[in-house]
C-alpha positions in Angstrom: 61.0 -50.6 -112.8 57.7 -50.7 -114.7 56.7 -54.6 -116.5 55.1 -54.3 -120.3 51.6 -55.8 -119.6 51.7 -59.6 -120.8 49.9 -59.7 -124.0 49.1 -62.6 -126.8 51.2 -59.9 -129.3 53.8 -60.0 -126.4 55.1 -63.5 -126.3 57.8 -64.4 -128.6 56.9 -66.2 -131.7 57.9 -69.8 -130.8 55.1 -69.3 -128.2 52.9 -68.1 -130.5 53.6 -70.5 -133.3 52.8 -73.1 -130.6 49.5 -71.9 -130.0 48.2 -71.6 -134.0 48.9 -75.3 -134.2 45.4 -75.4 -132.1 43.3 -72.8 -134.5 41.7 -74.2 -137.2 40.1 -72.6 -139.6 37.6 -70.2 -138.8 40.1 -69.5 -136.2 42.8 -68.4 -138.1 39.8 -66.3 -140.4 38.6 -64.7 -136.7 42.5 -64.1 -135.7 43.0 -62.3 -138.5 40.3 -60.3 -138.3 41.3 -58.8 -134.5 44.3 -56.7 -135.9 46.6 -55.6 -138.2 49.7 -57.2 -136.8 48.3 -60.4 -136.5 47.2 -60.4 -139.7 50.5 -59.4 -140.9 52.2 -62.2 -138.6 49.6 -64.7 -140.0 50.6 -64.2 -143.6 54.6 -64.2 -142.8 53.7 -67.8 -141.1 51.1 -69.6 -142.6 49.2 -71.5 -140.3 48.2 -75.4 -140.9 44.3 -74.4 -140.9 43.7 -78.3 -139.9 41.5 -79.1 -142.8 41.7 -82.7 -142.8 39.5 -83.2 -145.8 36.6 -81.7 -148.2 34.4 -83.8 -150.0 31.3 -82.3 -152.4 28.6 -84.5 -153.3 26.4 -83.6 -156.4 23.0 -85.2 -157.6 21.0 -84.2 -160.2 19.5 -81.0 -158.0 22.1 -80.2 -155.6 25.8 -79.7 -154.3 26.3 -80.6 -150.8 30.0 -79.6 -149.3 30.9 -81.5 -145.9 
């Protein structure tokens, strides 16, 4: 009786949909990045990239993004 090693692609996707609710943005951009079948699972679920706001701020000179 050999055991499949016990990988993050391993666990079943209520496991891993568990753990994306911690990633936030960059993240999810690094996550993707790793390999194909995450990127693939990444696109089929859509994680919440926990962006709670974005506010730009112009003067006469500049654009600031926070």
């Amino acid at each position: 009786m050999s055991l499949e090693p016990s990988t993050l692609l391993n666990l079943p996707d209520v496991a891993k949909d568990h753990l994306m609710e911690y990633l936030n943005y960059i993240d999810i951009a690094r996550l993707r990045k790793t390999c194909h079948v995450f990127r693939q699972y990444l696109q089929v679920m859509l994680p919440d990239a926990n962006i709670p706001s974005i506010q730009v701020v112009q003067d006469e000179k500049s654009m600031k993004q926070f």
